[in-house]
C-alpha positions in Angstrom: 149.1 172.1 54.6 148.3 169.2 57.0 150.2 166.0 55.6 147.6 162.5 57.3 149.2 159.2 57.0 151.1 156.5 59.3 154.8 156.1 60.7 157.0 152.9 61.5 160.8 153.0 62.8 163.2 150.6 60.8 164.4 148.8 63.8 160.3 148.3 65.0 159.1 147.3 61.6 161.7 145.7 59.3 163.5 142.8 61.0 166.1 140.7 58.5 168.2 142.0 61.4 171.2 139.9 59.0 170.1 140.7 56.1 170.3 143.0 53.2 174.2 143.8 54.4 172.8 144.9 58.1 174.7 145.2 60.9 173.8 145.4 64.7 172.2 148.9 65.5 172.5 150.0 69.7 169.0 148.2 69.9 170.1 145.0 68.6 172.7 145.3 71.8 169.5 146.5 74.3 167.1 144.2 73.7 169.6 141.6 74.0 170.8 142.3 77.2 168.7 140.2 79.6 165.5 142.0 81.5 165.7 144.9 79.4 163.1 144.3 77.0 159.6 142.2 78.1 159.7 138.7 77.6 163.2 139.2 76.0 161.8 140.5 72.5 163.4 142.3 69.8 163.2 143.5 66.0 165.2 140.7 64.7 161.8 139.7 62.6 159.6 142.4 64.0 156.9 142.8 61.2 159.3 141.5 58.6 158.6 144.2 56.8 162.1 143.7 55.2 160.7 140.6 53.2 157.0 141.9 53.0 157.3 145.5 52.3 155.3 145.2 49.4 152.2 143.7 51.1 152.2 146.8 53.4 152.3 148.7 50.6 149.1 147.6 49.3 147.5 147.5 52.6 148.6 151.3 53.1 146.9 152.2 49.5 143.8 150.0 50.4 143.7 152.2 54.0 143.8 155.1 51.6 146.7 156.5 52.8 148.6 159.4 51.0 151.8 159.8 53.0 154.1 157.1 54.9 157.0 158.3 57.0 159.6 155.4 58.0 162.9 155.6 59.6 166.2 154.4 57.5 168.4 151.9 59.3 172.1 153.6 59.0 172.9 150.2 60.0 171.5 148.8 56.5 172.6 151.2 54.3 176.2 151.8 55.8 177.0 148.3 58.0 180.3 149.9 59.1 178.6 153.5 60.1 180.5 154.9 57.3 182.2 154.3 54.1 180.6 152.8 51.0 177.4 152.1 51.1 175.1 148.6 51.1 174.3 147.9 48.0 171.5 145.5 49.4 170.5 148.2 51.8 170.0 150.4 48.9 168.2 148.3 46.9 165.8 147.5 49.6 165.0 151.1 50.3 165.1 151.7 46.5 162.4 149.2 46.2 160.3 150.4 48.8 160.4 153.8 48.0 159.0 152.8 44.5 156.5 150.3 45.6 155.2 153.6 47.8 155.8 155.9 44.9 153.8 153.9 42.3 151.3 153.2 44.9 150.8 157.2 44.8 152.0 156.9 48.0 154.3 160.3 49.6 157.4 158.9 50.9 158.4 161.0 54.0 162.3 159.7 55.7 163.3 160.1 59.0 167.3 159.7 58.8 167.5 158.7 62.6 165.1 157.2 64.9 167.2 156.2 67.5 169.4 153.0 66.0 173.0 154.3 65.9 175.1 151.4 63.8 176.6 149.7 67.4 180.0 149.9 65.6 180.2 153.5 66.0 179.2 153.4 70.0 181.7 150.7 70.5 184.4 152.4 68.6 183.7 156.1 70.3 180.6 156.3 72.4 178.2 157.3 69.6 176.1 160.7 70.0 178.4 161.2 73.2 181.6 162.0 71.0 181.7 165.3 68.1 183.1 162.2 66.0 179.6 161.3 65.0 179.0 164.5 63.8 180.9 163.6 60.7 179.3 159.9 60.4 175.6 161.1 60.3 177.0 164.2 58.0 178.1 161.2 55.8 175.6 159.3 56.0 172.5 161.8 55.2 174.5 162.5 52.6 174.3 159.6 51.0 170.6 159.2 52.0 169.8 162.1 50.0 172.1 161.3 46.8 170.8 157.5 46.5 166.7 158.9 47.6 166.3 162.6 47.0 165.0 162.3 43.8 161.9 160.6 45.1 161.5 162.2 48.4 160.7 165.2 49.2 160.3 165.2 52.9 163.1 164.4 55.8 163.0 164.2 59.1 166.6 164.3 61.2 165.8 163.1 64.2 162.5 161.6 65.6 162.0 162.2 69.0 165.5 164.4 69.7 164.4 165.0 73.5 163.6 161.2 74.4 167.2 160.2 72.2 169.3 163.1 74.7 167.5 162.7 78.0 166.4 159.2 78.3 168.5 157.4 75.4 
């Protein structure tokens, strides 16, 4: 029953920070606040796996790998932390999710891996307010009607304890 493969984070891996209909996540805000991040770096490019997804893909097949977990960026697929979502943001996980699929590749999502849309902590304090209940009710929701025929496998939360004690 033991699933082997490898795992990014959207906001470590992706970059096009303003693209695909993004919006700032909470790390966007960190790592731009000066001395909290060495040398002042941040996942504004990252890999660029946003533009290069399909590369990786073929890397990950040629490393033989059967199973990729990656994190979704609400931030992508609902820039305002709720409502409709990104069509662009869609598309992009769409595509990847295929590329991975065709590649005979397991798909495996974490929903949240610690990059709340910032528009939600501005507007109520994030994970500190019940309100967010609702917004990540909403948005797995729609990660599971626009992906759930091609995944199998979510994660909630990667890392819960390091997100509540030290987030």
């Amino acid at each position: 029953g033991f699933l082997w493969g490898t795992a990014t984070a959207s906001y470590q891996i992706e970059g096009g920070a303003a693209s695909g209909g993004r919006t700032p996540s909470i790390w966007d805000t960190f790592c731009a606040m000066e001395g909290n991040v060495a040398n002042g770096d941040s996942g504004s490019v990252a890999c660029d796996h946003f533009n290069r997804f399909r590369d990786d893909v073929k890397l990950m097949k040629s490393l033989g790998l059967p199973a990729y977990r990656f994190s979704l960026s609400w931030s992508r697929l609902l820039p305002r932390g709720r409502g409709k979502v990104s069509r662009r943001g869609a598309a992009f996980y769409n595509a990847l999710i295929d590329a991975l699929v065709a590649e005979g590749i397991e798909p495996v999502v974490t929903l949240y891996h610690w990059d709340l849309p910032q528009c939600l902590e501005d507007e109520y304090g994030g994970w500190l307010d019940r309100r967010v209940i609702g917004d990540f009710e909403h948005y797995a929701s729609c990660c599971f009607e626009l992906f759930a025929d091609r995944v199998s496998r979510w994660i909630t939360l990667n890392e819960p304890w390091c997100c509540a004690a030290i987030g």
